[in-house]
C-alpha positions in Angstrom: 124.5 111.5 111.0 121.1 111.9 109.5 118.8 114.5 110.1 119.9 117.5 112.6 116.2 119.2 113.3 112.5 119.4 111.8 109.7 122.2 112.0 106.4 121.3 110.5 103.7 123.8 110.8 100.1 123.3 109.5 100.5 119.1 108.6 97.6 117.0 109.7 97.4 117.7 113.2 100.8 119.3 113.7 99.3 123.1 114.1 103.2 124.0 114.8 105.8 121.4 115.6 108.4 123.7 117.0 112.3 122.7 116.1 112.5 119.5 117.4 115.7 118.5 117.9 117.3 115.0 117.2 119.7 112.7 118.1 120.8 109.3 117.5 117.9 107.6 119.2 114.4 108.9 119.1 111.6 107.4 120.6 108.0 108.8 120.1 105.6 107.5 122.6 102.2 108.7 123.3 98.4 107.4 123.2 96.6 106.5 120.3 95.6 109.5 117.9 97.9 112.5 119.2 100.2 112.5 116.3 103.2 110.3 116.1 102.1 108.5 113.1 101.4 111.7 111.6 105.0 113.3 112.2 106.0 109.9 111.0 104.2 110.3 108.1 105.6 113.4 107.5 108.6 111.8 105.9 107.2 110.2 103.5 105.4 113.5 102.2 108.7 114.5 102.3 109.9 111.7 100.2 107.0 112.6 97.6 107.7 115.9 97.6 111.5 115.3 96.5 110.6 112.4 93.7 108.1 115.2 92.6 105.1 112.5 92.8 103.6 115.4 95.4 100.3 115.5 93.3 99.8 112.3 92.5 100.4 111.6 96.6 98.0 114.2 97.6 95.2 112.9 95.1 95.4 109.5 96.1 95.2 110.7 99.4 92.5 113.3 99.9 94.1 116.2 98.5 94.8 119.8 100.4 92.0 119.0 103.1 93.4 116.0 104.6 96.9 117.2 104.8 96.4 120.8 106.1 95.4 121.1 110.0 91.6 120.6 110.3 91.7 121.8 106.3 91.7 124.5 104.4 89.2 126.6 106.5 92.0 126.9 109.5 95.3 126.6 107.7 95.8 128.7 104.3 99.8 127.1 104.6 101.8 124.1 104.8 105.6 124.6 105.7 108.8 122.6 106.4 112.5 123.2 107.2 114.6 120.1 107.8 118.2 120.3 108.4 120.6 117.4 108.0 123.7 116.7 110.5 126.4 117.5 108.2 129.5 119.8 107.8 127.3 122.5 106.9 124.1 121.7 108.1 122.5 121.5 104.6 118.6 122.3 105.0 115.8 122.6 103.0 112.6 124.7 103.3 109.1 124.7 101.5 105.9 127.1 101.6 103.0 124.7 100.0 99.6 126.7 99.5 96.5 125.6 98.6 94.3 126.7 95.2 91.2 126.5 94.5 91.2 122.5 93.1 92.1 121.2 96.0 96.2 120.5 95.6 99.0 122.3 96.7 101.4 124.3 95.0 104.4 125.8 95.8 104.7 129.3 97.2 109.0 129.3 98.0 111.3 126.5 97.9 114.7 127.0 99.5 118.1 125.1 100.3 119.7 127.0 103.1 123.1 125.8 105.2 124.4 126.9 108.8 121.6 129.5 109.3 118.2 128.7 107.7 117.2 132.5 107.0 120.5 134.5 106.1 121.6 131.6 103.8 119.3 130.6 101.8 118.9 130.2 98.1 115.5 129.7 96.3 114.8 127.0 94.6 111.3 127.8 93.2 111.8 129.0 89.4 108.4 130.6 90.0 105.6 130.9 92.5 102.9 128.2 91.7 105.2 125.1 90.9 102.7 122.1 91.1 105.7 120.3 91.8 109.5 120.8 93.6 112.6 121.6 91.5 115.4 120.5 94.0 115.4 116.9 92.5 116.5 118.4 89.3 118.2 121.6 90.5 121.8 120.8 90.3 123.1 123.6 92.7 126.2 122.6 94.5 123.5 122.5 98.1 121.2 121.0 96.2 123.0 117.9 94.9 124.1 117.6 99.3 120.3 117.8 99.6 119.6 115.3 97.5 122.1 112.3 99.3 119.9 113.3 102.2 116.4 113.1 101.0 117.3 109.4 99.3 118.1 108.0 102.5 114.5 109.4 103.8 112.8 106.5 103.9 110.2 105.1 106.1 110.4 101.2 106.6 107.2 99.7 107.3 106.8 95.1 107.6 102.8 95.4 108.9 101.5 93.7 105.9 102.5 90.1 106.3 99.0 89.0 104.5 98.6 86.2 102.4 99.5 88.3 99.3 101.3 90.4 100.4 104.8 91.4 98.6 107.2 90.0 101.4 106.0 87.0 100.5 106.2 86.9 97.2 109.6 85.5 95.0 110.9 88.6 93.8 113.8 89.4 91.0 116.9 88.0 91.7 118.5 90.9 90.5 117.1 93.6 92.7 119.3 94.0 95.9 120.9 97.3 95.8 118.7 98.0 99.4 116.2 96.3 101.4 113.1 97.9 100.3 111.1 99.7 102.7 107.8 96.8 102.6 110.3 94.2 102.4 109.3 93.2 99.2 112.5 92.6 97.9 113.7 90.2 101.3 114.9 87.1 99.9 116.8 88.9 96.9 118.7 91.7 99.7 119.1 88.4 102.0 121.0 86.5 99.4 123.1 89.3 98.5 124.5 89.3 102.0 124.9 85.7 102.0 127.2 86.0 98.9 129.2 89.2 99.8 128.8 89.8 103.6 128.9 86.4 105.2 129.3 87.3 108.6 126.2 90.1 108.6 124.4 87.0 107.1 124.7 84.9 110.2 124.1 87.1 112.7 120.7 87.9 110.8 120.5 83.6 111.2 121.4 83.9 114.9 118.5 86.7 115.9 116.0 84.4 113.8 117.3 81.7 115.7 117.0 83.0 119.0 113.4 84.4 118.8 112.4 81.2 116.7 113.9 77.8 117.7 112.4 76.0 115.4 114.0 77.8 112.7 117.7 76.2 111.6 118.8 78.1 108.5 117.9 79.9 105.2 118.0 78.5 102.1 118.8 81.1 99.4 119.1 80.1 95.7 117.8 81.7 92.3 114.8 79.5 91.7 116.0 76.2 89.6 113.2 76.7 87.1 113.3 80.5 86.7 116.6 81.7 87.6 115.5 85.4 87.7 113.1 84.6 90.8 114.4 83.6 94.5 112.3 82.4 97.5 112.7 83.2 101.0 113.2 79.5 101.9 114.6 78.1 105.1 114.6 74.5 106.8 113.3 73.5 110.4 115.6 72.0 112.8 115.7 68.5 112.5 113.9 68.1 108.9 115.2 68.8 105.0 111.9 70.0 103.8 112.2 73.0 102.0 109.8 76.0 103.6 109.0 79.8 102.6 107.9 83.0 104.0 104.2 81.9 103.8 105.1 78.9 106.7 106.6 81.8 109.1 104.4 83.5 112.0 103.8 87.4 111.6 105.8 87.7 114.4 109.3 85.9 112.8 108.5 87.4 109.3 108.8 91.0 110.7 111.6 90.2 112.9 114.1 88.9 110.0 112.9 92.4 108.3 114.2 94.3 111.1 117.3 91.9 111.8 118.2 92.2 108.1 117.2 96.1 108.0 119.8 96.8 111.1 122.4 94.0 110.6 123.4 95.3 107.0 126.6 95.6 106.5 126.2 99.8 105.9 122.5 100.7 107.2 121.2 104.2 106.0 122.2 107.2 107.4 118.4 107.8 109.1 115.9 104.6 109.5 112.2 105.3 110.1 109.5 102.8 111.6 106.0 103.4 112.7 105.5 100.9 115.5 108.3 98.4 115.2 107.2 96.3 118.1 104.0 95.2 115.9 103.3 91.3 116.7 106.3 90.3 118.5 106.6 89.0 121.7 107.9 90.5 124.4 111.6 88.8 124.1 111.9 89.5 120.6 111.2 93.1 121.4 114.3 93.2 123.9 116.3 91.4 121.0 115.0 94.5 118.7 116.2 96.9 120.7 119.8 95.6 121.5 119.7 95.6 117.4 119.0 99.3 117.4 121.3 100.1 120.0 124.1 98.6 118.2 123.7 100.1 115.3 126.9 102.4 113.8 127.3 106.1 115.2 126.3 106.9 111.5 123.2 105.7 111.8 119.9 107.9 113.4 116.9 105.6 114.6 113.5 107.2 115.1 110.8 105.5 115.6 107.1 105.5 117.4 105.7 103.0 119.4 103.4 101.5 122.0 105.7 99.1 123.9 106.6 99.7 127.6 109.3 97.3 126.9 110.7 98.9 124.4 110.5 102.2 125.5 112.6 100.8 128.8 115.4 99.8 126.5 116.4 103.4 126.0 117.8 106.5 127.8 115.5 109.0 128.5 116.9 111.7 126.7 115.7 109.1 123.7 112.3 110.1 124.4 109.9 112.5 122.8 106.5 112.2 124.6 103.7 113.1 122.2 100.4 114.5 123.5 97.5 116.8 122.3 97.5 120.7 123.3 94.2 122.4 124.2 93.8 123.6 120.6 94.2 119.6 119.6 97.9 120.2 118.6 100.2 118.0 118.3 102.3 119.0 120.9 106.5 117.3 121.2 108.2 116.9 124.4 111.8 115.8 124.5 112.6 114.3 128.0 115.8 115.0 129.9 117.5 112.2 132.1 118.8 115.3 134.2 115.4 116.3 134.7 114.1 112.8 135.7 117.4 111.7 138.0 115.3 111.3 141.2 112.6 109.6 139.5 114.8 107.2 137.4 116.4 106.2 141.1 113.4 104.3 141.5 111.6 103.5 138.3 112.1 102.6 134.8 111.9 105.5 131.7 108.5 102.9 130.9 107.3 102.9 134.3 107.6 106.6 134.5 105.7 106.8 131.2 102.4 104.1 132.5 102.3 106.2 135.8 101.2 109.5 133.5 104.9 111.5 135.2 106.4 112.6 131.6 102.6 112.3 130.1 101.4 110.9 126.9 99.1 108.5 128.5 94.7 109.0 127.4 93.3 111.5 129.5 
């Protein structure tokens, strides 16, 4: 099941993460501007590390300064070690250092298993790779590793703009899996309406609930081009044909997240920054009872802002994120044991506005 435990040290404003442990839910919460977006983010520098874009990534993005704690003048590294929940707790580690251009090159690469640091086995042909080697290493770890780090993906629905790719027709070809903007919706949506009727419903039924005005998809190749679909649908009580640019924000995102977590076989770890984003407060409890229900196989993490959805889960879900005195990112798993007397009377979200487990402004 997904990823076992994480240590970032020198990324953004993670000085030193620490191992942080996770389970099958995991719930960042903490004010604006401490962190979780960056930890979040994190993944995705994973992901460009491992499709060895990492240069291209770092140029479009500020290059060694903006990924380094407060820049090359207090960090002279950047490291990770992740380790995946499997047989043999398959992890990989990587020393990034930065020259004198302004990028990042490699200093050690290394798949390890059981024990990071008396199993290990470089990966690096040679200090000063601009770019990683365990895509194309085809060690017997390595090929593990790379299973993994394709299911590393962060899904993110924000942009629901005019233009934007969710709302586009896309190729009717392209549903292998749900892409992580969405942009590929209407084409993943139909696939399940061929070949997992029953998924396909239930996806119909959460629209319906948090939408009554909606009464059904309607998912056909387009009848000029046949290589393009629409996401189309019908109101109750009319025929007239509508797409994705007649739904709110709000019902857009939702049938993203409905269709992400009511797949038929969801990815082994799924990853949202701020889920909740322009849904109302009903929808939101309806989003949680989809995470909750997802398949022991699947690992949820996500950050977020939302008392309500924060009170959907266990305490032991939750990772409070705050700032140290060194502005640190700082990560604090909470403990139900910990919190019994407290959670006698209040709610994991009350105990979270009151300031008791932190990561409220101070």
């Amino acid at each position: 099941m997904g990823i076992q435990s994480i240590q970032i040290q020198n990324f953004k404003s993670i000085k030193d993460s620490g191992i942080v442990n996770f389970k099958q839910f995991n719930v960042l919460i903490g004010a604006n501007g401490v962190g979780k977006s960056n930890f979040i983010s994190f993944f995705k520098f994973l992901n460009k590390l491992y499709e060895q874009e990492l240069q291209l990534y770092m140029a479009q993005n500020g290059r060694a300064d903006n990924f380094l704690f407060f820049g090359r003048k207090h960090s002279s590294f950047l490291k990770g070690n992740i380790t995946f929940d499997n047989d043999w707790h398959n992890g990989y580690e990587f020393h990034l250092v930065p020259e004198q251009t302004g990028n990042l090159i490699f200093s050690d690469e290394y798949s390890h298993y059981r024990h990071p640091h008396l199993n290990r086995v470089s990966i690096s042909k040679s200090s000063g790779s601009i770019e990683s080697y365990l895509k194309s290493d085809n060690g017997w770890r390595n090929n593990h590793l790379r299973k993994e780090f394709k299911n590393l993906k962060i899904f993110h629905f924000h942009d629901t703009s005019f233009n934007s790719r969710i709302k586009q027709p896309c190729n009717t070809q392209d549903y292998a899996s749900l892409q992580e903007d969405g942009g590929n919706l209407a084409a993943f949506l139909y696939r399940l309406q061929e070949s997992s009727p029953s998924n396909f419903r239930m996806i119909e039924r959460i629209v319906q609930s948090i939408a009554p005005f909606f009464d059904a998809f309607y998912l056909q190749p387009d009848e000029i081009n046949p290589q393009q679909i629409f996401l189309r649908w019908r109101e109750k009580g009319f025929e007239q044909l509508f797409t994705a640019h007649n739904l709110s924000d709000g019902t857009l995102r939702m049938i993203c997240l409905a269709t992400l977590l009511l797949q038929p076989n969801p990815p082994a770890t799924i990853i949202i920054d701020e889920p909740e984003l322009g849904l109302h407060p009903f929808a939101i409890t309806k989003l949680a009872g989809l995470m909750l229900s997802v398949p022991d196989s699947t690992q949820i993490i996500i950050s977020t802002q939302s008392v309500n959805l924060v009170n959907e889960f266990n305490a032991n879900d939750i990772i409070v994120v705050q700032r140290g005195e060194n502005h640190e990112t700082i990560f604090n798993r909470q403990s139900e044991k910990n919190l019994l007397d407290w959670l006698k009377d209040y709610s994991i979200g009350e105990l979270w506005e009151k300031n008791v487990i932190g990561g409220r402004p101070r």
